[in-house]
C-alpha positions as CSV (number, residue, x, y, z in Angstrom):
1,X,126.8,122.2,89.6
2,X,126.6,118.7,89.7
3,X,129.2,116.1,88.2
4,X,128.7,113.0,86.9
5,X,131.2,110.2,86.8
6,X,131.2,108.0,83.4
7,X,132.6,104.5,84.5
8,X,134.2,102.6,81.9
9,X,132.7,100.1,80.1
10,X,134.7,97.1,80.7
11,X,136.7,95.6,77.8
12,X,135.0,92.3,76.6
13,X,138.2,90.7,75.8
14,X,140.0,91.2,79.2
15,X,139.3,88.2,81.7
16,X,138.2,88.9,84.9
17,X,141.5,87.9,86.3
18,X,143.4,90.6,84.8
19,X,140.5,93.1,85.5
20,X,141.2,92.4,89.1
21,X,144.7,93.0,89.0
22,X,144.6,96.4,86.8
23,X,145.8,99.3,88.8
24,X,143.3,102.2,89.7
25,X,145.6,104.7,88.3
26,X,145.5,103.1,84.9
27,X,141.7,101.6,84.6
28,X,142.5,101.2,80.8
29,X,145.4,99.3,79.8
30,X,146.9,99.2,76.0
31,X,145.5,96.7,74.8
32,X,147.7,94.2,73.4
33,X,148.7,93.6,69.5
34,X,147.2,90.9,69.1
35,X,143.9,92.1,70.1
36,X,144.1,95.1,67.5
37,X,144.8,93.9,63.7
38,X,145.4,97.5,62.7
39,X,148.7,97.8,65.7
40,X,149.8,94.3,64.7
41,X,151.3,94.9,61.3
42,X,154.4,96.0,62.3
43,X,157.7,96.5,60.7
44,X,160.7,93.4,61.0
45,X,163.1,95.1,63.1
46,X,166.7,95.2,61.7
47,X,169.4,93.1,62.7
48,X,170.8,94.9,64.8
49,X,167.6,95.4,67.0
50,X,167.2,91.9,66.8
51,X,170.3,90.9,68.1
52,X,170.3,93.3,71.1
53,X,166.4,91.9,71.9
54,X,168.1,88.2,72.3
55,X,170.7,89.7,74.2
56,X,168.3,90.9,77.2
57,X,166.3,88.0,76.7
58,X,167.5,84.7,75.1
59,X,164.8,83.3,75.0
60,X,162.4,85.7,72.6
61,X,161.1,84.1,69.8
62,X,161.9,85.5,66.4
63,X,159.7,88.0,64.7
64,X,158.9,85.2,62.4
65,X,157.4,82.6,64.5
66,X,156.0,85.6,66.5
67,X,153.8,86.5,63.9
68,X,152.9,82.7,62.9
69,X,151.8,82.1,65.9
70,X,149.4,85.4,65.7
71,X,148.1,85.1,62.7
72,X,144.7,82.6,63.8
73,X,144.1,85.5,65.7
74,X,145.1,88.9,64.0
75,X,145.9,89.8,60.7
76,X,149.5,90.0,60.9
77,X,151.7,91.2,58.3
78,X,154.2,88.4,56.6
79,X,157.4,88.8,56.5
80,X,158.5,91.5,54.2
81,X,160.6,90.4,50.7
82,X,164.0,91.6,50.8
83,X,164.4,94.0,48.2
84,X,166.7,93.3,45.3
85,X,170.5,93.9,46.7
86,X,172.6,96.6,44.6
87,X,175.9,97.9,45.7
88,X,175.0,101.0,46.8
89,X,172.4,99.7,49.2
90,X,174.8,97.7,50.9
91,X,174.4,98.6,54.4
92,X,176.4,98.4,57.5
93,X,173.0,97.9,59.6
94,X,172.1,94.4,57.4
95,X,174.7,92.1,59.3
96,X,177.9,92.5,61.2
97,X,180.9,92.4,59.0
98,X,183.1,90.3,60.4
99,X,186.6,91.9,60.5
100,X,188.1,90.8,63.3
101,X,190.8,88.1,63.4
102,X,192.4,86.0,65.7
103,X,196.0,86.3,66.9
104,X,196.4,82.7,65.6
105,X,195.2,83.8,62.0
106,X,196.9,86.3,61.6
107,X,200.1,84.4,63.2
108,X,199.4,81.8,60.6
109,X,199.6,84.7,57.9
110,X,202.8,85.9,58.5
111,X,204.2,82.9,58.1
112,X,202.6,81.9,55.2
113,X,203.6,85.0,53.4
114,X,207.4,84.4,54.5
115,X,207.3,81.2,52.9
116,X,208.4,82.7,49.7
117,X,210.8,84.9,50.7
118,X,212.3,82.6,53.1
119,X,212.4,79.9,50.6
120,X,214.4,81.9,47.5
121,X,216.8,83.5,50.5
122,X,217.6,80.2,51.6
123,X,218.3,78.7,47.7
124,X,220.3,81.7,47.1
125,X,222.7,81.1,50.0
126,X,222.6,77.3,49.5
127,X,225.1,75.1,47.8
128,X,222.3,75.0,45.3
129,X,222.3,78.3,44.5
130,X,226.2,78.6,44.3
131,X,226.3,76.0,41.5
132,X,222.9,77.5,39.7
133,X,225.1,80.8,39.8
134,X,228.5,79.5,38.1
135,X,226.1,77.5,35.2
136,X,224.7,81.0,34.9
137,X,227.9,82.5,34.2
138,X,229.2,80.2,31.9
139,X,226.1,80.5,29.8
140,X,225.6,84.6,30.2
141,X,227.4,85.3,27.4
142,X,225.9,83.5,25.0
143,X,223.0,84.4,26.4
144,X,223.5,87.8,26.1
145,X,224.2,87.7,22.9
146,X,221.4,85.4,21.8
147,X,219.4,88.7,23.4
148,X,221.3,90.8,21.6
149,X,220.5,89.4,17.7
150,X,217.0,89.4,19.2
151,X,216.8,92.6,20.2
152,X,218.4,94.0,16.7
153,X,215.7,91.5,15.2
154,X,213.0,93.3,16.9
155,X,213.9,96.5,15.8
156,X,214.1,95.6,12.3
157,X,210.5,94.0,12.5
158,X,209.2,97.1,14.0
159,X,210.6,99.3,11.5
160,X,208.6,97.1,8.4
161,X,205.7,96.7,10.7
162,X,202.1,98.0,9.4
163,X,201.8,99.0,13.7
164,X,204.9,100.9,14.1
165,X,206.8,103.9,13.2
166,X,204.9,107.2,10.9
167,X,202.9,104.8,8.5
168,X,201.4,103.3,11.3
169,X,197.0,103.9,12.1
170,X,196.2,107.2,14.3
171,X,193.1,107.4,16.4
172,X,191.4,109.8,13.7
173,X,192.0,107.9,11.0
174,X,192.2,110.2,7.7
175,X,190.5,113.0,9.3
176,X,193.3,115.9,9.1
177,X,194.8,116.6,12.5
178,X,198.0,117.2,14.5
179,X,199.2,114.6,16.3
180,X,202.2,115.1,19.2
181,X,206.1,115.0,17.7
182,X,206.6,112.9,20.7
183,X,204.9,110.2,19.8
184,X,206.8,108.1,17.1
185,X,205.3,104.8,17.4
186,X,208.3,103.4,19.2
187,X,205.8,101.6,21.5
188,X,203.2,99.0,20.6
189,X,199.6,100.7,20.8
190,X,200.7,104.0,19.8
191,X,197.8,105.9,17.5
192,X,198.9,109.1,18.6
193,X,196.6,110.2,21.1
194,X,198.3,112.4,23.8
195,X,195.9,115.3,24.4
196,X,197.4,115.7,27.8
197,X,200.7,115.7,26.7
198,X,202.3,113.0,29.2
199,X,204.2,111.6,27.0
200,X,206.4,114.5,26.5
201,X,208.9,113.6,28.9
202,X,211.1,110.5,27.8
203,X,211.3,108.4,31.3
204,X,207.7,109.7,32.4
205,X,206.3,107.9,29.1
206,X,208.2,104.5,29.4
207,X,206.8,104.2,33.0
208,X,203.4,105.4,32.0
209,X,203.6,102.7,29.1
210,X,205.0,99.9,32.3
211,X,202.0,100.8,34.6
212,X,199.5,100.5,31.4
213,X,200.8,97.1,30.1
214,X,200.8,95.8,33.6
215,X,197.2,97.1,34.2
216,X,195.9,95.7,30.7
217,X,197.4,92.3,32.0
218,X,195.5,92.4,35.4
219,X,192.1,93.6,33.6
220,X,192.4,91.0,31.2
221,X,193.1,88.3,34.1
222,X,190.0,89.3,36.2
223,X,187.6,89.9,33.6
224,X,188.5,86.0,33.2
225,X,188.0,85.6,36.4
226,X,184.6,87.5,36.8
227,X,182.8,85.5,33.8
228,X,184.1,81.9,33.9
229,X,182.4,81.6,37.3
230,X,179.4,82.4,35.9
231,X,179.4,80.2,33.1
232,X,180.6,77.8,35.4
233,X,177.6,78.3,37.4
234,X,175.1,78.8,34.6
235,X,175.5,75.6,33.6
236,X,175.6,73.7,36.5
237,X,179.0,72.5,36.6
238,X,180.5,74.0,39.5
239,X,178.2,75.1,42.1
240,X,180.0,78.5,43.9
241,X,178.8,80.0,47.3
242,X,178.1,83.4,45.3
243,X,179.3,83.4,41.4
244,X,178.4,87.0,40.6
245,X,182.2,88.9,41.0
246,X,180.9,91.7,43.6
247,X,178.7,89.8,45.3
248,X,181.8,87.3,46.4
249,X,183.3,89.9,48.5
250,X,179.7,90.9,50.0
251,X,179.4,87.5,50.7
252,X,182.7,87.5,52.4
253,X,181.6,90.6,54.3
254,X,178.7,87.9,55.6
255,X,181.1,85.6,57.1
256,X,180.4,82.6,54.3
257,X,183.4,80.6,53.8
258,X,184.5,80.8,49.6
259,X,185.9,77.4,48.1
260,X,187.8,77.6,45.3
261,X,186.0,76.4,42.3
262,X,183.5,75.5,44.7
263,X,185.0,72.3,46.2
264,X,184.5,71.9,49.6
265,X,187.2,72.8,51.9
266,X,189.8,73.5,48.9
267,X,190.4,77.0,50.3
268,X,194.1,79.6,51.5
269,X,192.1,82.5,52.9
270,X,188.7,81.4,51.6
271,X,187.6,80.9,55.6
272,X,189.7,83.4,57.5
273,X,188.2,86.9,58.3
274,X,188.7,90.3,55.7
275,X,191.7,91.8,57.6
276,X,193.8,88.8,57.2
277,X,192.8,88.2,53.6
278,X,194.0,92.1,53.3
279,X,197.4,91.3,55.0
280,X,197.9,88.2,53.1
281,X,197.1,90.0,49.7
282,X,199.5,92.5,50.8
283,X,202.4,90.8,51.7
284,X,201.8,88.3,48.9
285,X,202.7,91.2,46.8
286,X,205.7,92.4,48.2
287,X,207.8,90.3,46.8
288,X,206.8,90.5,42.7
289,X,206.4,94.1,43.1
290,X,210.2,94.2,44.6
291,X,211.2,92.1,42.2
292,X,210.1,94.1,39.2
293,X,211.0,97.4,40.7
294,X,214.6,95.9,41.0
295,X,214.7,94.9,37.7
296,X,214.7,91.6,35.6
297,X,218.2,91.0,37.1
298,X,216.9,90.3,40.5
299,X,216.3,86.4,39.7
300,X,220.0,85.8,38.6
301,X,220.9,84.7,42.3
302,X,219.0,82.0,41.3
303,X,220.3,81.5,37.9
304,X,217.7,83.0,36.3
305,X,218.9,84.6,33.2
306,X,216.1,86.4,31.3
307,X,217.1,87.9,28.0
308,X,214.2,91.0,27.7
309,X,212.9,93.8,29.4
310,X,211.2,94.6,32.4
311,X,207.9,94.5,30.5
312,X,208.2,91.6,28.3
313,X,211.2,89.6,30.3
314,X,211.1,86.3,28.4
315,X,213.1,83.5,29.0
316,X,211.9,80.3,29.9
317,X,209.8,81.7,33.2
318,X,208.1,84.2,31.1
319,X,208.3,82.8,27.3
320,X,207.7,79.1,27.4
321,X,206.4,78.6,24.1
322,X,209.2,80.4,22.7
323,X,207.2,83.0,21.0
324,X,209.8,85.8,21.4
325,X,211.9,83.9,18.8
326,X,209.8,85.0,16.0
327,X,210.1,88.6,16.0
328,X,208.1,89.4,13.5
329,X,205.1,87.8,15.0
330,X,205.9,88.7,18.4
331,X,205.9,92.7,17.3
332,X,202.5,92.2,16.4
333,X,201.6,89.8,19.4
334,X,202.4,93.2,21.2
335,X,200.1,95.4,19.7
336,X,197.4,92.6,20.2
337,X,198.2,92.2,23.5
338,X,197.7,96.0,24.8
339,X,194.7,96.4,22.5
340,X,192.7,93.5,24.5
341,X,194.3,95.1,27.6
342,X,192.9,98.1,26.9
343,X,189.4,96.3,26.2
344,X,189.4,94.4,29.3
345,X,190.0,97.7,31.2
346,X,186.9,99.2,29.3
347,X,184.9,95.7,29.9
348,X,185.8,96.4,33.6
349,X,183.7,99.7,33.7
350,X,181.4,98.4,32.0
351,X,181.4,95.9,34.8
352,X,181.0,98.2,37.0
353,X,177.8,100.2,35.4
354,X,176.2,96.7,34.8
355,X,176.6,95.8,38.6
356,X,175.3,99.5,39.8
357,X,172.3,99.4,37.7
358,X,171.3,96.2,37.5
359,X,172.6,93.8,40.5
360,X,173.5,91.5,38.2
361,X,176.8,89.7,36.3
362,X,177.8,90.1,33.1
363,X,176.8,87.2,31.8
364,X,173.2,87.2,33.2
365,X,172.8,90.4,31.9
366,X,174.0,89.0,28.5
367,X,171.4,86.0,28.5
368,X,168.4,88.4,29.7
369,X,169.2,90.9,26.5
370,X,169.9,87.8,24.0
371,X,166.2,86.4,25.2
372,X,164.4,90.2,25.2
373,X,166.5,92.6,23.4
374,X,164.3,95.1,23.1
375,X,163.0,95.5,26.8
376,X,166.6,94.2,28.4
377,X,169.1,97.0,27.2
378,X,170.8,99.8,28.1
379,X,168.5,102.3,27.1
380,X,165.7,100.6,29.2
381,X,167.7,100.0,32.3
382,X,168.3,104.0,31.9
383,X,165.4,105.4,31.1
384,X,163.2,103.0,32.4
385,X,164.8,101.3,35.9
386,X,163.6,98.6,37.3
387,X,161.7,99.0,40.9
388,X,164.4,98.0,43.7
């Protein structure tokens, strides 16, 4: 039986030169990408990819230029369009989050943060403080009883207000329905609602009351802080590194340095790393939170005398307009007060939806469904999502 050997036809685009040099074990080489449209449209490799290929070879050109430079002679694929960013495609792969801190930052830190402390321990014990103390104590009394005829005051406004006491509006309106004995209307805010029956215990409810009027504060603060930078930046008046609120912190995650209100080098933590903005949140906070968990009287070392509670102190610190003085209007300022709280912590998941869904801030997603309200709502971000 006879064989018969097929020799290769040789590839037209390979040069003589490298024909030469092909080993005989491998008469046909791969050709190259550029040779082959169909092999050059290749993916962008990720970041992480990219960074180890400049570590073995610093001098490899980026994918980019790469496929620039083949394009006269293959049909390579641009450069893919990054696809709209949502939260929860955020991925650890995109770019290296910088966490990592120098000993000198977070030096820096700790002393920052022991400013405060170190500065009211040192008034206390001064000369200064000693004669802050004796002026408190010869006003205290009168004080006291200023607090006193306010406190009655309050009391009596409460007891005549439409808000308070067994006249005041339930959550059900006139439907017929048992509300809790429990509830009285003591507090501002109170419509009755307890299905869960927290409020049953006397001490339990006052500090479930403290922890929602100091939450409705905090809402009501950043949801200030989450749409004035967007205005700010719809407009063109400030120009901020990222304006939309969870995109700042992704944007931190990136490495970008944040100004505050978007002037240049007007920054505390804006340009250290996330740890040591964690550290200096959280020792920022030590001291307000110690302060209010030991009580109002915890400023009188500095003769600080504040005539309230521990959730509406007053006093000049807290009260400078003087609005406690009225107590009629400042029983109703109250009930305002935790109803707009309790807004803002709605607003805030609401917030949250918006920025899962869409990507966007609340005030783009405003202006989009004032220009189309009938495609840009919430039953056609449901129902009908938008390709990502």
């Amino acid at each position: 039986m006879a064989t018969t050997a097929h020799r290769a036809r040789p590839d037209p685009n390979t040069t003589e030169s490298e024909t030469k040099r092909r080993p005989r074990n491998n008469p046909l080489p791969i050709p190259p990408a550029s040779r082959h449209p169909a092999s050059a449209s290749v993916e962008e490799p990720s970041p992480r990819a990219k960074r180890e290929r400049e570590r073995e070879d610093p001098l490899a050109l980026p994918f980019s230029v790469q496929c620039l430079l083949r394009r006269r002679r293959s049909s390579c694929t641009a450069t893919p369009v990054p696809p709209r960013v949502v939260p929860w495609r955020l991925s650890r792969r995109q770019s290296p989050v910088p966490v990592r801190a120098s000993w000198q930052e977070l030096a820096g830190v700790l002393v920052f943060s022991a400013i405060p402390f170190t500065a009211v321990k040192a008034l206390a014990n001064s000369p200064l403080g000693a004669v802050l103390r004796r002026r408190l104590e010869d006003r205290k009394a009168v004080a006291a009883a200023e607090a006193e005829a306010l406190r009655a005051a309050a009391r009596d406004a409460r007891n005549k207000s439409f808000w308070y006491g067994g006249d005041r509006p339930r959550w059900l309106g006139p439907v017929p329905y048992e509300y809790p004995d429990h509830l009285t209307g003591e507090y501002p805010g109170d419509y009755g609602f307890d299905v869960a029956g927290l409020g049953r215990d006397r001490d339990a409810f006052a500090n479930y009351f403290n922890f929602e009027i100091l939450h409705c504060r905090w809402a009501m603060l950043a949801a200030l802080g989450v749409v004035v930078p967007e205005v700010l930046d719809l407009f063109g008046l400030v120009h901020f590194v990222e304006p939309v609120w969870w995109k700042v912190g992704y944007a931190k995650l990136q490495g970008d340095t944040l100004d505050y209100l978007g002037i240049p080098g007007f920054r505390i933590a804006g340009g250290q790393g996330v740890i040591v903005i964690a550290i200096c949140q959280a020792l920022l906070m030590v001291g307000p939170e110690y302060a209010r968990y030991c009580g109002i009287e915890a400023l009188e070392p500095l003769g600080i005398y504040l005539p309230g509670d521990i959730n509406y102190p007053g006093g000049a610190l807290f009260d400078p307009l003087g609005l406690s003085k009225d107590p009629v209007a400042f029983e109703e300022l109250k009930v305002k007060e935790i109803k707009n709280g309790r807004l803002a912590m709605v607003a805030w998941l609401g917030f949250y939806i918006q920025a899962a869904v869409t990507g966007k801030g609340p005030v783009q997603n405003l202006v989009e469904h004032l220009s189309d309200p009938l495609h840009n709502n919430i039953l056609s971000s449901v129902l009908y999502p938008r390709a990502v």
